[in-house]
Every structure is written in C-alpha cells, then in structure tokens.
Backbone as JSON, one array per atom type, in Angstrom:
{
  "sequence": "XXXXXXXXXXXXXXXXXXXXXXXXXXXXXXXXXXXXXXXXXXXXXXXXXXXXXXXX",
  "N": [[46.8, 133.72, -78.46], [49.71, 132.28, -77.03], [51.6, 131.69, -74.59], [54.06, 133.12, -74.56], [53.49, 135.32, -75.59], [53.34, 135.23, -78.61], [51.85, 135.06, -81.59], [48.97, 132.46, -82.18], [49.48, 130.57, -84.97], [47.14, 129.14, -85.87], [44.74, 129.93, -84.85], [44.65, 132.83, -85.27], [44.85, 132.63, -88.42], [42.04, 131.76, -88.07], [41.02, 133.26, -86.8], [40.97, 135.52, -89.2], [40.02, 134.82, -91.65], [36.84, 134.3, -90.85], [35.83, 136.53, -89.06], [35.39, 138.57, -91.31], [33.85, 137.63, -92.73], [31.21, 137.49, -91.68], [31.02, 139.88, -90.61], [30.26, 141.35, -92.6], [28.09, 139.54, -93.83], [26.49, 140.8, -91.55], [26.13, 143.35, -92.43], [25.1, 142.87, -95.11], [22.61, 142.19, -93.9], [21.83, 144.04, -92.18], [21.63, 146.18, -94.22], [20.11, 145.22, -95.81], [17.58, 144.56, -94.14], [16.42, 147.11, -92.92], [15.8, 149.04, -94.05], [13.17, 148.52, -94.66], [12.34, 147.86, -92.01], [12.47, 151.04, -91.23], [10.34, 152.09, -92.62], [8.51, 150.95, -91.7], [8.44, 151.48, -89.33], [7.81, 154.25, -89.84], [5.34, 154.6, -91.02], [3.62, 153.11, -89.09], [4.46, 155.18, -86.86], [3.02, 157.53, -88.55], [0.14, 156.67, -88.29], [-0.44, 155.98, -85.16], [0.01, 158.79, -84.61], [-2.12, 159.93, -86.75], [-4.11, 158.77, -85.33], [-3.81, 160.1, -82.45], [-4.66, 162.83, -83.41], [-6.65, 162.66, -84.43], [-8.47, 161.12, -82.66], [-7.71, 162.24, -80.39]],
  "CA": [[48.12, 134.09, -77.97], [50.4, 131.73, -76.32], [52.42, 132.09, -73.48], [55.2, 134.05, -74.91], [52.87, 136.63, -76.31], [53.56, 135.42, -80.19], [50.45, 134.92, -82.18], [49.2, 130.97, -82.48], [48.96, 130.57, -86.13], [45.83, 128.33, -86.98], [43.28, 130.75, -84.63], [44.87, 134.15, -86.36], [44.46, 132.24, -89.84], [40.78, 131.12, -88.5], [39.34, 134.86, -87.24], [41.29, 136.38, -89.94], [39.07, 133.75, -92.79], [35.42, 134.49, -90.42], [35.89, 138.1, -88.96], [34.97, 139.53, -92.07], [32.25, 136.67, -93.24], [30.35, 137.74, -90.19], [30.96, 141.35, -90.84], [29.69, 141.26, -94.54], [26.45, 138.76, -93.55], [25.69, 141.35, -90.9], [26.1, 144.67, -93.2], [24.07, 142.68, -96.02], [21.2, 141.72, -93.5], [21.39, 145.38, -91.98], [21.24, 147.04, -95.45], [18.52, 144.91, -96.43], [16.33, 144.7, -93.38], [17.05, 148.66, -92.4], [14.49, 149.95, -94.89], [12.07, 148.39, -94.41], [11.85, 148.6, -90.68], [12.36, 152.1, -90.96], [9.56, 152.32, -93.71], [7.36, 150.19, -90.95], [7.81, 152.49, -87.97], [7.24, 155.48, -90.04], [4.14, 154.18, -91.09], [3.48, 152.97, -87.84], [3.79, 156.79, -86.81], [2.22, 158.27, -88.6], [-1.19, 155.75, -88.1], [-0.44, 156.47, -84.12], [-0.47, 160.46, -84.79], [-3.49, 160.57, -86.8], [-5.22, 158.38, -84.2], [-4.09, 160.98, -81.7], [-5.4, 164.08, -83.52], [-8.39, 162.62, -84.61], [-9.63, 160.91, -81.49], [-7.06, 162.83, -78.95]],
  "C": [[48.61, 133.01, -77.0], [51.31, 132.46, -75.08], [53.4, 133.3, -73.68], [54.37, 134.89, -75.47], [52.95, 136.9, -77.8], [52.43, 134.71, -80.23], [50.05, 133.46, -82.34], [48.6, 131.38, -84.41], [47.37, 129.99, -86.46], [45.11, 129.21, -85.84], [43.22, 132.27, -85.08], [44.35, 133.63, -87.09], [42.78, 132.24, -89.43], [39.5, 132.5, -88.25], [40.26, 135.52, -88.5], [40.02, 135.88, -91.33], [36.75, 134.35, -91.93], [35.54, 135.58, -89.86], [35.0, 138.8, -89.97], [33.71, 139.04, -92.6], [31.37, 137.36, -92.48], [29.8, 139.21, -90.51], [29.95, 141.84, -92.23], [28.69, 140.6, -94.11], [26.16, 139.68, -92.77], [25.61, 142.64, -91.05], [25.12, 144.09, -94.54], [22.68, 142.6, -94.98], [20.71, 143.21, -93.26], [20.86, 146.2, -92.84], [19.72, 146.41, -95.62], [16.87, 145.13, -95.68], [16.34, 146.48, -92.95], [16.03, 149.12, -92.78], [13.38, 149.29, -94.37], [11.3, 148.45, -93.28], [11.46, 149.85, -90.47], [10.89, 152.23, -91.99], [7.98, 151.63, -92.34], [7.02, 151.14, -89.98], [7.76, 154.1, -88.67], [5.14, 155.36, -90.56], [3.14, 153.55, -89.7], [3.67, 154.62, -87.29], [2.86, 157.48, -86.86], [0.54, 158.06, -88.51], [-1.35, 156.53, -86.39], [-1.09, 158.41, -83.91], [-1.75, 161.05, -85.41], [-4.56, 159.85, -85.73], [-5.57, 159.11, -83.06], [-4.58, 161.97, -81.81], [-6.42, 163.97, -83.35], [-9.2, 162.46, -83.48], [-9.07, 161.64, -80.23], [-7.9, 164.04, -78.74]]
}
C-alpha cells in the first residue's frame, strides 16, 4: 500500500502468484506427513501403556 491507501500493483500481483504456492506446499506436506506422525505417536502409545501395565 502506498501512501494514498491504493494498492501498489507489482507486490498485489507478487502475493497474489505465492500466497497460494505456499498454501498448497504446506497442505500437501501436512496431508502427507499427518499420517504418519499420527500412526507414530499412536504406536508410540500404546508401547508406553503396555510398559506401564506390565511393569507399573
């Protein structure tokens, strides 16, 4: 934004072009890595919980 409060063209044009790149690379990484974390700390769990029955 410039002085007068109208939009500068070339840094609109430049987040309007990477905004969404960003957005999209960090909804593919999430989707992808998501599971498997979650798949880690459930397994991780449930290792913890039987360690506590068994030896708690």
């Amino acid at each position: 934004m410039n002085q007068l409060g109208k939009p500068v063209k070339g840094k609109i044009d430049h987040e309007k072009e990477t905004k969404p790149l960003f957005g999209g690379i960090i909804m593919l990484i999430s989707f992808a890595v998501a599971p498997k974390i979650a798949i880690s700390l459930l397994d991780m769990a449930k290792n913890n919980m039987n360690k506590f029955f068994y030896f708690g």
